[in-house]
Residue frames relative to the residue before (quaternion, step in Angstrom):
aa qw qx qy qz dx dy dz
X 1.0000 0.0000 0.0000 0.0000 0.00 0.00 0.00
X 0.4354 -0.7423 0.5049 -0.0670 3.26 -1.14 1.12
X 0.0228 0.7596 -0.6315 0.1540 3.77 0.04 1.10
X 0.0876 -0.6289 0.7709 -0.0503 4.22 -1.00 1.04
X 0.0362 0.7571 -0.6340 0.1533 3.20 -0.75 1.49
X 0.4475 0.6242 -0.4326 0.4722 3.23 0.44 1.97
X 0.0241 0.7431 -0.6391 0.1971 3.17 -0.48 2.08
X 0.6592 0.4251 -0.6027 0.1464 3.34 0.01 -0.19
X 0.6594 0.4855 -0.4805 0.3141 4.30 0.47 -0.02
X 0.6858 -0.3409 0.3896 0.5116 3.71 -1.63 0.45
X 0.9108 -0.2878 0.2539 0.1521 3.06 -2.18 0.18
X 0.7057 0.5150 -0.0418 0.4849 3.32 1.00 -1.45
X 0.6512 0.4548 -0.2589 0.5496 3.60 1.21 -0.83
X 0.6765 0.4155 -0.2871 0.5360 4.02 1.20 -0.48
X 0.6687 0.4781 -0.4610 0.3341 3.52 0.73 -0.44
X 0.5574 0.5076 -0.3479 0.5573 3.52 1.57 -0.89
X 0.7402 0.4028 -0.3461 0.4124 3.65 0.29 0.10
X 0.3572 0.5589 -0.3491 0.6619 3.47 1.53 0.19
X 0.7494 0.4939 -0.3052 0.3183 3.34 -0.40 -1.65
X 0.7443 0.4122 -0.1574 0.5013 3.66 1.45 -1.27
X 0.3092 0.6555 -0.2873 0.6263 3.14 1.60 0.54
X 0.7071 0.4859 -0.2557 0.4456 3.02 -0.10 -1.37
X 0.6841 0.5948 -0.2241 0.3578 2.85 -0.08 -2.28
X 0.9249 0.2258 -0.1627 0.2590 3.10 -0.20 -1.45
X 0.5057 0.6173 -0.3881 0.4611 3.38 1.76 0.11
X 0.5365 0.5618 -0.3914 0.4933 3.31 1.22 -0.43
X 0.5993 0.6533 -0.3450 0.3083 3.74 0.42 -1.24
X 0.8240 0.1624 -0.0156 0.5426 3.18 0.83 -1.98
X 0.3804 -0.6325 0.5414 0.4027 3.90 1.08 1.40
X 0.4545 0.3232 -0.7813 0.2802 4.31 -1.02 1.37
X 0.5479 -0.5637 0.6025 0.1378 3.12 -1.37 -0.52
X 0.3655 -0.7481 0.5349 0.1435 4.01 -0.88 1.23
X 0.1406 -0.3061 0.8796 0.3360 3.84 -1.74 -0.62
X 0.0328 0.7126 -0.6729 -0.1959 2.83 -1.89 -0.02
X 0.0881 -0.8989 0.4266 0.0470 3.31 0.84 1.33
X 0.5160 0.6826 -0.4432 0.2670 3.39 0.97 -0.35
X 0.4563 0.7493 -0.2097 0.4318 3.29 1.81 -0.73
X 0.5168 0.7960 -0.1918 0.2500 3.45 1.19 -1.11
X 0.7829 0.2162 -0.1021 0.5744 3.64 0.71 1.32
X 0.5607 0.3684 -0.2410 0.7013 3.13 2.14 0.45
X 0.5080 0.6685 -0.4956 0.2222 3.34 0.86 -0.85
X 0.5843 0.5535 -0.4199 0.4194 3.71 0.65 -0.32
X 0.3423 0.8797 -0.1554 0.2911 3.03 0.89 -0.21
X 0.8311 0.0336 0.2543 0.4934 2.68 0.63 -1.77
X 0.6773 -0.5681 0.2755 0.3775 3.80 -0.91 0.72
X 0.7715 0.4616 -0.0906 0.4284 3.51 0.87 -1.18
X 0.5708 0.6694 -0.0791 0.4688 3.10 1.27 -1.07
X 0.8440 0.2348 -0.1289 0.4646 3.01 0.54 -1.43
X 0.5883 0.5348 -0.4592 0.3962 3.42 1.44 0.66
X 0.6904 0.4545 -0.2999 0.4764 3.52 0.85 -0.46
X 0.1910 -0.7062 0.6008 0.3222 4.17 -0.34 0.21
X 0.7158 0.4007 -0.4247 0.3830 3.81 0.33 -0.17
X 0.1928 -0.8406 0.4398 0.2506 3.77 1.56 0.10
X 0.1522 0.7303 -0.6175 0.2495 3.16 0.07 1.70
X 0.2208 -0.6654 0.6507 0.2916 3.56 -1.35 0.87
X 0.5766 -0.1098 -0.8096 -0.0036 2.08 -2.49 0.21
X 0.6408 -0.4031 0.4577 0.4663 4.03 -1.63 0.18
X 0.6803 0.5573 -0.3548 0.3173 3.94 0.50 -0.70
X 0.6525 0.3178 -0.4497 0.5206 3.52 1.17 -0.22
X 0.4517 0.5551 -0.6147 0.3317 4.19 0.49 0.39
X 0.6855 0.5026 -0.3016 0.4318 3.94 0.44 0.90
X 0.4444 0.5971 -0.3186 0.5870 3.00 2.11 -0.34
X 0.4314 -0.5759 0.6285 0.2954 3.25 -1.71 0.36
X 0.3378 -0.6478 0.6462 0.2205 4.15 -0.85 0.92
X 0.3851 -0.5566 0.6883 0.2609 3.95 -0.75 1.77
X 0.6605 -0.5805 0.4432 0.1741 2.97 -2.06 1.42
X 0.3967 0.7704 -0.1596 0.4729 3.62 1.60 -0.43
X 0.8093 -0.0516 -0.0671 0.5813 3.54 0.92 -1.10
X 0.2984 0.7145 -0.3997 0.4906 3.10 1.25 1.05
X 0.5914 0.5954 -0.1203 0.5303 3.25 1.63 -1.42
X 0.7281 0.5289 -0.2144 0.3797 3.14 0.94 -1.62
X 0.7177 0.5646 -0.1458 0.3805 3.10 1.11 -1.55
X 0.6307 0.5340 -0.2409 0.5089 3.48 1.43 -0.67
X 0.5208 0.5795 -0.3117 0.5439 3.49 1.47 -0.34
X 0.7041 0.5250 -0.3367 0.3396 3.19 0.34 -1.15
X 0.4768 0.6626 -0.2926 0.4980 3.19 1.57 -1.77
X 0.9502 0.0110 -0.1011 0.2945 3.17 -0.63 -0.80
X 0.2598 0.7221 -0.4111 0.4920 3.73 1.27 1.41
X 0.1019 0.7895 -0.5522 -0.2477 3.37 -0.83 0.18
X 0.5583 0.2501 -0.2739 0.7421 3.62 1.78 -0.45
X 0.2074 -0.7878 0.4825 0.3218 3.30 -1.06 0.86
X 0.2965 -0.8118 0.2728 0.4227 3.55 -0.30 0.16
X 0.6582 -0.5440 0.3352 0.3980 3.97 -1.16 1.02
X 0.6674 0.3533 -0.4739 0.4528 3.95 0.25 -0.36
X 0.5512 0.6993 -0.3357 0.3073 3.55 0.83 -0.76
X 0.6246 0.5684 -0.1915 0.5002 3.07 1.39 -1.60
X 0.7153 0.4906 -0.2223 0.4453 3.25 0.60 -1.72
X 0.7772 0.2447 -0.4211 0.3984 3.88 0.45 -0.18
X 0.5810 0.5510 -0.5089 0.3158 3.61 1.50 -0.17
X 0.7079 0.5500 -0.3493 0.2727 3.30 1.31 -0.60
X 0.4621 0.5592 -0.4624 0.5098 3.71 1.82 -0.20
X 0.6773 0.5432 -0.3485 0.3532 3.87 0.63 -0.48
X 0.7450 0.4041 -0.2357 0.4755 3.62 1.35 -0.54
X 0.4380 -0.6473 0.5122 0.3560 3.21 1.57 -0.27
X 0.7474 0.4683 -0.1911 0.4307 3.99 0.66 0.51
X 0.4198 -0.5754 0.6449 0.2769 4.04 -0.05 1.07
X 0.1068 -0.5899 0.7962 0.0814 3.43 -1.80 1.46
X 0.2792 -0.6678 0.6899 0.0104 2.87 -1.78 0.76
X 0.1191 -0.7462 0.6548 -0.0129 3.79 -1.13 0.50
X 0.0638 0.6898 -0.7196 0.0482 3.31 -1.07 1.27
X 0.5340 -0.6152 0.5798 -0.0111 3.05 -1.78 1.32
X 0.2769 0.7477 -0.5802 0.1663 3.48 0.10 1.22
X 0.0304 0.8241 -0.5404 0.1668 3.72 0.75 0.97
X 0.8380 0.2865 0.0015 0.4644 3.23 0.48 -1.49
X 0.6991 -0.3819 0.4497 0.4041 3.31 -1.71 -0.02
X 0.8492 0.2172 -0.0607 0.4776 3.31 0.67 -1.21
X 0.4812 0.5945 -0.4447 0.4661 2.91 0.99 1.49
X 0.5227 0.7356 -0.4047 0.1477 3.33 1.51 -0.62
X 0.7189 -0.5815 0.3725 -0.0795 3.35 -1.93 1.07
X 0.2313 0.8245 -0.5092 0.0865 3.38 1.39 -0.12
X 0.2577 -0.8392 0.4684 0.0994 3.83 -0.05 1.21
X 0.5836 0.5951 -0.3238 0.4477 3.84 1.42 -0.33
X 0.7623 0.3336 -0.0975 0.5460 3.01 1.15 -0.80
X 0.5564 0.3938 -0.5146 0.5201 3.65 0.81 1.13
X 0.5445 -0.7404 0.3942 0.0034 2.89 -0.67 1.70
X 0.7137 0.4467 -0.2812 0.4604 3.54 1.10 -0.40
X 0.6226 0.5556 -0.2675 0.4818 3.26 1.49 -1.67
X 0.7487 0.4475 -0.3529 0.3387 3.70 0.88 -0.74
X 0.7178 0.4219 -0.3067 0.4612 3.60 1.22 -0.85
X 0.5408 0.5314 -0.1609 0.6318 3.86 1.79 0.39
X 0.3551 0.8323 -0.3749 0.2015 3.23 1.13 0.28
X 0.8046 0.4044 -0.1594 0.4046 3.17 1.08 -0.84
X 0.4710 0.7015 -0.0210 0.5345 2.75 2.25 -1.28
X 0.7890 0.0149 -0.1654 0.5915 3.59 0.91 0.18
X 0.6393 -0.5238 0.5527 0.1064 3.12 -2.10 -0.08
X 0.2590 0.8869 -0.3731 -0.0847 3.35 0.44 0.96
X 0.2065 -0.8430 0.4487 0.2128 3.82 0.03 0.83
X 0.1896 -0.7381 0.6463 0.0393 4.06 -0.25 1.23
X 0.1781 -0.6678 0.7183 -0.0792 3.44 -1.43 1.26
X 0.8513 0.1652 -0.2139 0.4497 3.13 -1.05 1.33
X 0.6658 -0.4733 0.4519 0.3584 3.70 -1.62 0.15
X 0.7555 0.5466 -0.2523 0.2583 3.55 0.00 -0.62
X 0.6410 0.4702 -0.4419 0.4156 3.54 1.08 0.91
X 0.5591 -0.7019 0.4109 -0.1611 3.10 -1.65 0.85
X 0.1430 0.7052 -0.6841 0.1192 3.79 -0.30 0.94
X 0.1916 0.7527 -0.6268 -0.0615 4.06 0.25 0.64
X 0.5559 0.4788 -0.5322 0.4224 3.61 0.30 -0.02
X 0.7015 0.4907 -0.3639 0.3669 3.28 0.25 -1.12
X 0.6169 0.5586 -0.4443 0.3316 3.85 0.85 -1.48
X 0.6398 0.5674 -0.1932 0.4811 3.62 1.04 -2.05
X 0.6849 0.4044 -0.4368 0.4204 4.01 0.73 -0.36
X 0.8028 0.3129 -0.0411 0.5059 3.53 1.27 -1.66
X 0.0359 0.7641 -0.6271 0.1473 3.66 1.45 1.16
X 0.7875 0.5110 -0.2942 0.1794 3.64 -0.05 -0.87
X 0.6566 0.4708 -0.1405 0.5722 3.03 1.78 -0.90
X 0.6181 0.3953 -0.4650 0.4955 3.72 1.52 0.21
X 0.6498 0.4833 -0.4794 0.3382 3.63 0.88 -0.21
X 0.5699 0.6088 -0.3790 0.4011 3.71 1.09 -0.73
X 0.7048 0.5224 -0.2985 0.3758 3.28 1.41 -0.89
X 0.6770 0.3253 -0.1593 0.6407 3.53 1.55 -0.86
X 0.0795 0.6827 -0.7001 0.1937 3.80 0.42 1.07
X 0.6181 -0.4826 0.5729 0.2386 3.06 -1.71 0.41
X 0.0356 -0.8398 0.4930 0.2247 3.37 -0.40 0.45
X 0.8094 -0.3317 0.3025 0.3784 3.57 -1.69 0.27
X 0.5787 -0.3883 -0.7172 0.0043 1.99 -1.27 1.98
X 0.3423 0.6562 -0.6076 0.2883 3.95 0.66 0.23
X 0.7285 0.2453 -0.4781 0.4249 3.67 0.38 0.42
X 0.6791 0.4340 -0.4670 0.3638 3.36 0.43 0.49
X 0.3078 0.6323 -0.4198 0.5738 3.58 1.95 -0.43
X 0.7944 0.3904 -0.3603 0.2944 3.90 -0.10 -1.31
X 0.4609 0.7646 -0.1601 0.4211 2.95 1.52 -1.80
X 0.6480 0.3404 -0.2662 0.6272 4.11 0.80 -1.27
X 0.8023 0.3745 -0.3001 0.3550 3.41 -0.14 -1.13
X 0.6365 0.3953 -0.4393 0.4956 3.83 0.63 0.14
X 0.6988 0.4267 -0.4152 0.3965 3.53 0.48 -0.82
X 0.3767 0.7243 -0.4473 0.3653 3.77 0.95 -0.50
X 0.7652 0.4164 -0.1311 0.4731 3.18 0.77 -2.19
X 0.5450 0.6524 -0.3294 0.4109 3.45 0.81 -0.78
X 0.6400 0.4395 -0.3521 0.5227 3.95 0.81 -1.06
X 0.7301 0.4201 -0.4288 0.3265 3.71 0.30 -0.64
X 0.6061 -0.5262 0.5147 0.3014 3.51 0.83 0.90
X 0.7468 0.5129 -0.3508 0.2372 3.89 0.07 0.75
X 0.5175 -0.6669 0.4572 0.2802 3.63 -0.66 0.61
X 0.2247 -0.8387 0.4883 0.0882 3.63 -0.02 1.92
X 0.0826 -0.7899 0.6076 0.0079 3.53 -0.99 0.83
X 0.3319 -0.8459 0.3938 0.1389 3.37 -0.01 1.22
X 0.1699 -0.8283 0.5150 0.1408 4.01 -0.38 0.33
X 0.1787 0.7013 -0.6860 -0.0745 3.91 -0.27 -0.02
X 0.2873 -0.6292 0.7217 0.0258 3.23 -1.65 1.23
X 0.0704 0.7827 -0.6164 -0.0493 3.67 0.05 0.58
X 0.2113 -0.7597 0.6112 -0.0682 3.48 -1.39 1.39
X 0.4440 0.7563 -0.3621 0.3158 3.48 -0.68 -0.53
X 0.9018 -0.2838 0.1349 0.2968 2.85 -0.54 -1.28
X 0.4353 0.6547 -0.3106 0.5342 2.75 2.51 -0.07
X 0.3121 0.6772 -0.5081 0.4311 3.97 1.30 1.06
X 0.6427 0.3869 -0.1959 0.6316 3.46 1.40 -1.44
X 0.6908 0.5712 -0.3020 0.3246 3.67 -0.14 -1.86
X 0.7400 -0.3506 -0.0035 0.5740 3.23 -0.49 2.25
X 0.8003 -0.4607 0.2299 0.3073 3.08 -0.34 1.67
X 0.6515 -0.4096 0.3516 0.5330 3.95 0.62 0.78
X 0.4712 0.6817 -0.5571 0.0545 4.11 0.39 -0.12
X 0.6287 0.3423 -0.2802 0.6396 4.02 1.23 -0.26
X 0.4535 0.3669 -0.6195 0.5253 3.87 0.57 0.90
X 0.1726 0.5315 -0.8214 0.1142 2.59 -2.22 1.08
X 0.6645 -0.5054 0.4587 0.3044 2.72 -2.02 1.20
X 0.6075 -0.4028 0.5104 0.4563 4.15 -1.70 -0.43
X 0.6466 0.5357 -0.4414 0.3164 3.53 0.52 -0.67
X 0.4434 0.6873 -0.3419 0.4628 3.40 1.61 -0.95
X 0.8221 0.2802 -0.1223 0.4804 3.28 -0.26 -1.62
X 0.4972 0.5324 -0.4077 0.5506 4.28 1.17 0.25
X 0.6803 0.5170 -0.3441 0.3892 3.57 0.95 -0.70
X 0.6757 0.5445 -0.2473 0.4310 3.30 1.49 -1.37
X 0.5664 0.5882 -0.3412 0.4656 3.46 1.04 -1.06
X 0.4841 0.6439 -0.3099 0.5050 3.63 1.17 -1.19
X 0.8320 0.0273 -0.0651 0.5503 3.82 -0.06 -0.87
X 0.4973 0.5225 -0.5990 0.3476 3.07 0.26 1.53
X 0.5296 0.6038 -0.3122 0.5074 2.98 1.59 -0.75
X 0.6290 0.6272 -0.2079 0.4096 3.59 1.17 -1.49
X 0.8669 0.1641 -0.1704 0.4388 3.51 1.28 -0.51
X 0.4074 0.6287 -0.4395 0.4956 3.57 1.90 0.11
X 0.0099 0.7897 -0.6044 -0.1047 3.37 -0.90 1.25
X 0.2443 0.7982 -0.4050 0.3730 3.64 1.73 0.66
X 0.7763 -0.2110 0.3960 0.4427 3.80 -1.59 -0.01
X 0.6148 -0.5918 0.3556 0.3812 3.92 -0.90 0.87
X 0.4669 -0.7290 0.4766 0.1530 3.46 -0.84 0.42
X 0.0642 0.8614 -0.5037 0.0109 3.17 -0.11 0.52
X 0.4742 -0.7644 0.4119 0.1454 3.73 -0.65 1.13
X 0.0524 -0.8484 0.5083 0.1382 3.64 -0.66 0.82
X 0.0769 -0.8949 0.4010 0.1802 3.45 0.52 0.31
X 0.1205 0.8545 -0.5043 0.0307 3.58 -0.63 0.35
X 0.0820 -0.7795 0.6210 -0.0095 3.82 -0.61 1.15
X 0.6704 -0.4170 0.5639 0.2423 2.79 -2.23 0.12
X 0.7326 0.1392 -0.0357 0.6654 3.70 1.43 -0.64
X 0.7922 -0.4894 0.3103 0.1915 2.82 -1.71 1.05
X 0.1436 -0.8326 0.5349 -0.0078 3.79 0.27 0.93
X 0.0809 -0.8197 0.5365 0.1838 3.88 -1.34 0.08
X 0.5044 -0.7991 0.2697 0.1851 2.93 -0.35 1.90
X 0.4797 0.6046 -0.4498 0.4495 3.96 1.63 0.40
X 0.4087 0.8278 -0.2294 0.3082 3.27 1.43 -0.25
X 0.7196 0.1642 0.0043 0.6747 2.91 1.38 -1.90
X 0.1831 0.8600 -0.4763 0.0118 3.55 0.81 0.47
X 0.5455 0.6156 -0.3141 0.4741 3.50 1.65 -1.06
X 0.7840 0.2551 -0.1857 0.5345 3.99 0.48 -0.06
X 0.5392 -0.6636 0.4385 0.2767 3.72 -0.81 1.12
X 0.1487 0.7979 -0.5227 0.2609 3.45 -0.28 1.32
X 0.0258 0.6680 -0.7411 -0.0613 3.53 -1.74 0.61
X 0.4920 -0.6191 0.5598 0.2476 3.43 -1.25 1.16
X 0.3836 -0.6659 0.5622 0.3057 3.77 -1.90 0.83
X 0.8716 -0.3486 0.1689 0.3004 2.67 -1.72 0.59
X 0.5403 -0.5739 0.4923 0.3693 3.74 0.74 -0.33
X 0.7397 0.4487 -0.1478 0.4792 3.63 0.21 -0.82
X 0.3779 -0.7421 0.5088 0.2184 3.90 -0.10 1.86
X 0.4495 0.4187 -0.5174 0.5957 4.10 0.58 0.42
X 0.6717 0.6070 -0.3048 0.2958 3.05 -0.32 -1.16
X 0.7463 0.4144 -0.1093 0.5092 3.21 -0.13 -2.29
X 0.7725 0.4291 -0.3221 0.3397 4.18 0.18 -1.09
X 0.8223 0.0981 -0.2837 0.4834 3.15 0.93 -0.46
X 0.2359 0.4143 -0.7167 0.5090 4.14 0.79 1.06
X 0.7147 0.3796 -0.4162 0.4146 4.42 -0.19 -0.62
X 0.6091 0.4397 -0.3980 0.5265 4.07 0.79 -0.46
X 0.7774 0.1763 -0.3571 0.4870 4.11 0.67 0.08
X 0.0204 0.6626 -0.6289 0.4063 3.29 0.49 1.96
X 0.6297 -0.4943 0.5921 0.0923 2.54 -2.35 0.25
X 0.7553 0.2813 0.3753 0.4577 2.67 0.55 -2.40
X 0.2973 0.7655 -0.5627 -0.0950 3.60 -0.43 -0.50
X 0.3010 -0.6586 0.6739 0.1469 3.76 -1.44 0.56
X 0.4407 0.5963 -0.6303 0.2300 4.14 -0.84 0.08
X 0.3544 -0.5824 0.6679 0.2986 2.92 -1.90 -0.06
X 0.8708 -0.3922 0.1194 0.2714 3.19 -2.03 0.10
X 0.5055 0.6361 -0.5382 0.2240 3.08 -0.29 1.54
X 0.6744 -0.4684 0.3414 0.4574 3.51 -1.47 0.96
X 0.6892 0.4666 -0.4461 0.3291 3.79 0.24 -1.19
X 0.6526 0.3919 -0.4037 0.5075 4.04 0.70 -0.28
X 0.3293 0.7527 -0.4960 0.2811 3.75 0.83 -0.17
X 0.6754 0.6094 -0.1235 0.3965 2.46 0.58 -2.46
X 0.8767 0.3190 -0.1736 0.3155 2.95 -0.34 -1.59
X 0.6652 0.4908 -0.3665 0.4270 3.60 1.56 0.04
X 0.4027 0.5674 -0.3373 0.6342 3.57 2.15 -0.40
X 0.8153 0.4364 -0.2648 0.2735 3.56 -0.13 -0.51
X 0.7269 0.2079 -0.0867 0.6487 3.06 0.97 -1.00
X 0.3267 -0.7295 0.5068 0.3230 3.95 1.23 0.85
X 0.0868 0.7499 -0.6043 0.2549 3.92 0.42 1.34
X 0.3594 -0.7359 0.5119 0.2595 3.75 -0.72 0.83
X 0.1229 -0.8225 0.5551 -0.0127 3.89 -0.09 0.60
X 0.0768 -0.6685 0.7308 0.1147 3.24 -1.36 1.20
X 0.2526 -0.6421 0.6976 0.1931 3.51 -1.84 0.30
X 0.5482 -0.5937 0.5816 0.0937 3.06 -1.69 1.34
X 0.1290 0.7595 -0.6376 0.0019 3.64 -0.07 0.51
X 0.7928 -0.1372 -0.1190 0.5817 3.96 0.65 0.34
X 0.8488 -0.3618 0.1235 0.3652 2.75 -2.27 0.35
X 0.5993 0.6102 -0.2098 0.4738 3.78 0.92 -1.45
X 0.1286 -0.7809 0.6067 0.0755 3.38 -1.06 0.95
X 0.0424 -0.9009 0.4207 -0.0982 3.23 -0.45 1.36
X 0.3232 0.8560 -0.3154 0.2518 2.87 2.31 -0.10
X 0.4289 -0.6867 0.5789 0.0965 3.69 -1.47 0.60
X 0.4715 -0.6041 0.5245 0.3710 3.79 -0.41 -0.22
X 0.8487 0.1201 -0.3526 0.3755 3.29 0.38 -0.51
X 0.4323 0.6415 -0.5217 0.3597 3.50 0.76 1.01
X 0.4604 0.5790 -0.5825 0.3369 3.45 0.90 0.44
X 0.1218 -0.8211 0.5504 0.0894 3.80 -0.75 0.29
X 0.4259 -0.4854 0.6963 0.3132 3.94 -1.26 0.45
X 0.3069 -0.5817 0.7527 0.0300 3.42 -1.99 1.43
X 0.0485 0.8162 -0.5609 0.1300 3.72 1.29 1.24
X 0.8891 0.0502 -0.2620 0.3720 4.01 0.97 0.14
X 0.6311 -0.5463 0.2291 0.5008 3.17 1.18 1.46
X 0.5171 0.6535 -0.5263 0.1689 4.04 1.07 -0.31
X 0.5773 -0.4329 0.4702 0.5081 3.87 1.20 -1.05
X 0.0018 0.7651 -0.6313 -0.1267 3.44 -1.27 -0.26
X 0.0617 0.8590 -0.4747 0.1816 3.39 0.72 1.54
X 0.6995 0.1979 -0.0737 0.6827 3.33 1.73 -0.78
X 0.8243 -0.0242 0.1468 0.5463 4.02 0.04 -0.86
X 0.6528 0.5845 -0.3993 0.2699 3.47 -1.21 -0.99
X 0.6894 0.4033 -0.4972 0.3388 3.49 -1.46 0.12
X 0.6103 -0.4141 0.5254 0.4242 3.22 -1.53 -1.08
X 0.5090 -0.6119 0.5838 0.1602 3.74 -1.23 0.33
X 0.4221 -0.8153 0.3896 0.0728 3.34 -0.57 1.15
X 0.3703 0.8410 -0.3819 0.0987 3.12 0.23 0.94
X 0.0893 -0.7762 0.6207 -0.0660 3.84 -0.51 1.20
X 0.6543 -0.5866 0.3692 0.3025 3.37 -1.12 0.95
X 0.8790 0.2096 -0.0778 0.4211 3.48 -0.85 -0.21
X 0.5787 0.6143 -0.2839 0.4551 3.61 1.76 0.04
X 0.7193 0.3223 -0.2511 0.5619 3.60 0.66 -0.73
């Protein structure tokens, strides 16, 4: 069993840490908390039925023994757990706890490929600190069974559900945009900030090389944006609302952003081909747009190539 015990980043950075969760509880049939979730669960379809967010969805009907209820509230409010603590919760559950350290860069976790945790899977407790672990094989094998698990839930999937099919009648080929702001002004020195003209330039030679059904530009930020801005390229702004915007971008075409987990998603999820902006100059090809089909990125290589008849 499988416990991710990581809240302090935004939305996007926990669902990909879930998703590897997921994944890899599915693989070896145990079963996760995923507390990292904790303040989104509403959120979502699965989630927001169970309060102890446990996968598979079939134990969100079970009663949680008062025992790992205990355990789970500890954890919650712990940040080092302490070792006697462990040692008597673990004589009480009947299960060896483990702790992995994934804080750092050079700490990272690649759970498929630890031999003990995988042939011990069910047989223990494993409790994962920090952002840096990892089930990509597993995410890219069991994509289907994390997205069912992190649906949107009622009503933000029918909100999305209106607002795509809307776009859908006008007969046009949707190309998602995330402008991500905030904090990517500071975050490694401003290198994934850019200005609108930037992301107006790229949209610019997409149009210049899409020889497919009209394009049509969704745009969606982290801040408030004014749609006279992008007036020079056919566009309509999302919905405003970070549910919303990620997955109205996962029922794309196309997508355009730079480096960030929240376009990940929405290109993992809705298997959406996704370029990244990495500077001001757009220099981009068609077939360099790629599916984030295991949550790894595609800053340099990796995914799948995009290919659709009559489009490239």
């Amino acid at each position: 069993m499988i416990i991710p015990e990581f809240r302090q980043w935004q939305l996007c950075n926990r669902l990909q840490r879930v998703a590897h969760s997921v994944a890899f509880a599915h693989e070896f049939n145990t079963w996760s908390v995923n507390m990292c979730l904790q303040g989104y669960e509403h959120l979502f379809d699965a989630p927001s039925q169970d309060p102890w967010l446990r996968f598979p969805t079939s134990l969100s009907g079970t009663e949680f023994p008062a025992a790992w209820q205990e355990f789970i509230r500890y954890i919650e409010t712990t940040k080092v757990p302490d070792g006697e603590q462990l040692k008597r919760f673990s004589r009480d559950l009947g299960k060896p706890i483990g702790v992995a350290d994934a804080r750092r860069f050079s700490q990272r976790v690649h759970l498929e490929q630890q031999e003990q945790i995988c042939r011990h899977a069910d047989d223990l407790i494993l409790l994962i600190y920090g952002h840096f672990f990892y089930a990509l094989d597993l995410v890219k094998k069991h994509a289907d069974v994390v997205r069912k698990y992190l649906a949107p839930a009622e009503p933000y999937a029918n909100r999305i559900r209106d607002f795509v099919t809307d776009l859908r009648s006008r007969d046009h080929t949707l190309v998602g945009v995330h402008i991500r702001r905030g904090d990517y002004r500071e975050f490694e020195s401003g290198r994934w900030f850019f200005s609108n003209d930037v992301y107006l330039a790229h949209m610019k030679r997409f149009l210049r090389l899409f020889s497919g059904p009209s394009p049509l530009f969704l745009i969606c930020s982290d801040e408030s944006l004014r749609s006279e801005d992008f007036s020079a390229v056919p566009h309509v702004m999302g919905p405003g609302e970070a549910i919303l915007d990620l997955y109205a971008l996962a029922a794309c075409d196309w997508m355009l952003s730079t480096k960030t987990t929240f376009a990940a998603w929405a290109s993992f999820y809705g298997s959406v081909p996704r370029y990244v902006i990495r500077d001001s100059t757009p220099r981009f090809r068609l077939d360099e747009f790629w599916v984030c089909e295991d949550l790894r990125g595609n800053i340099a290589a990796g995914g799948v190539p995009y290919e659709r008849s009559g489009q490239l």
